[in-house]
C-alpha positions in Angstrom: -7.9 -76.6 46.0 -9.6 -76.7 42.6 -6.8 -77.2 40.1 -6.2 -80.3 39.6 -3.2 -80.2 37.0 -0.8 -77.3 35.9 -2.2 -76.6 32.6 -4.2 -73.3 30.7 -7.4 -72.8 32.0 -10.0 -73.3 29.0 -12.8 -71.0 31.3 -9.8 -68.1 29.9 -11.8 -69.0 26.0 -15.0 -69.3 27.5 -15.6 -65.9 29.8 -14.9 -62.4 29.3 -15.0 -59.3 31.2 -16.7 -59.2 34.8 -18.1 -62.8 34.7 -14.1 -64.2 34.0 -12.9 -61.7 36.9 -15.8 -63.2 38.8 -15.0 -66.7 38.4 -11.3 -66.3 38.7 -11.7 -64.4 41.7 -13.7 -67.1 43.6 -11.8 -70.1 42.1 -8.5 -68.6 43.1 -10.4 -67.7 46.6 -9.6 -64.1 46.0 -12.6 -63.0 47.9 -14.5 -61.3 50.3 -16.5 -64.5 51.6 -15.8 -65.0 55.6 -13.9 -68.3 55.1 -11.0 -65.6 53.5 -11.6 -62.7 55.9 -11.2 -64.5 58.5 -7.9 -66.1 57.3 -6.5 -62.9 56.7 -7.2 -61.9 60.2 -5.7 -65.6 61.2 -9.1 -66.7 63.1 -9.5 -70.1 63.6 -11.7 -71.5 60.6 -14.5 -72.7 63.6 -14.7 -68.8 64.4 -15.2 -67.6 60.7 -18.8 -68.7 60.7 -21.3 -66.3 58.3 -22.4 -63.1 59.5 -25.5 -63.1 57.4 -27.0 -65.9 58.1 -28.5 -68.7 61.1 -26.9 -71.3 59.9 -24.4 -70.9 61.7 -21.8 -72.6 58.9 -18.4 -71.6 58.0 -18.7 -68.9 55.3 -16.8 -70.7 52.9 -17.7 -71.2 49.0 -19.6 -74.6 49.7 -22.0 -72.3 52.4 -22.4 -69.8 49.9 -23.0 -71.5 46.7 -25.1 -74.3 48.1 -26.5 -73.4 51.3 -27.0 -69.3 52.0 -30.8 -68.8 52.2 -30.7 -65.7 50.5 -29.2 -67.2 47.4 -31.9 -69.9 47.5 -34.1 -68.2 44.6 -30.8 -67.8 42.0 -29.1 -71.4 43.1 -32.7 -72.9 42.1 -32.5 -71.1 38.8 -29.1 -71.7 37.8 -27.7 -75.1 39.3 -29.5 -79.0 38.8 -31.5 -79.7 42.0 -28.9 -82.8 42.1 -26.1 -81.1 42.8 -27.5 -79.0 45.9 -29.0 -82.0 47.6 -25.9 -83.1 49.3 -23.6 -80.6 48.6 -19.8 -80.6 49.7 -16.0 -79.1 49.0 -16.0 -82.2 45.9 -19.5 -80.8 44.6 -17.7 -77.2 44.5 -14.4 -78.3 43.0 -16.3 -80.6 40.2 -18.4 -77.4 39.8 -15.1 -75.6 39.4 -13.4 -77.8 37.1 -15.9 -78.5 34.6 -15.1 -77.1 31.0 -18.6 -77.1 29.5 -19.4 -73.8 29.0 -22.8 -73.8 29.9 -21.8 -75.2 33.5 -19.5 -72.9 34.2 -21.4 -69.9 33.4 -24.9 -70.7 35.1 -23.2 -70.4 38.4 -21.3 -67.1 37.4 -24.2 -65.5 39.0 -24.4 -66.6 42.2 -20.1 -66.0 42.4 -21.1 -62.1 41.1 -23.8 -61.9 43.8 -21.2 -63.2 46.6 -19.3 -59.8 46.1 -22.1 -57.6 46.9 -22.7 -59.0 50.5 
């Protein structure tokens, strides 16, 4: 969903250690977010809403990133207020794509905190 062209992955120069196996993790959707869960259980993607929340949204990277109340505080701190107003898969994948460093690694915590739900 977010590579766009077969080619080496600059964020490979950019990130080392747990924030690259972070990243890589949630770009390749190698995760533990409900969106994935469920998919391994083969739910319907209307039945893999998030647990830990009322929002009652599929918990898929968008939810998470932009959306989950608890990561309100961090996605303030880290992301432009721009890019959460309307956010959607294209806002992710954009995110996702970029190769400026600073970009990329802003949101690293908010894919780190996404493990430890």
């Amino acid at each position: 969903m977010y590579k766009t062209d077969h080619e080496f992955e600059k964020y490979f120069n950019l990130f080392d250690g747990k924030r690259l196996r972070s990243f890589v993790n949630f770009k390749m959707c190698n995760n533990v977010l409900r969106i994935e869960r469920g998919r391994w259980l083969r739910q319907d993607v209307n039945n893999r809403k998030c647990t830990l929340c009322n929002t009652k949204e599929v918990g898929d990277e968008c939810h998470y990133i932009f959306k989950y109340p608890l990561f309100t505080k961090d996605r303030n701190s880290v992301l432009p207020t721009r890019l959460c107003r309307n956010p959607n898969m294209y806002t992710v994948q954009n995110l996702m794509n970029t190769v400026n460093k600073r970009k990329l690694v802003q949101p690293c915590s908010l894919y780190q905190s996404s493990y430890t739900m």
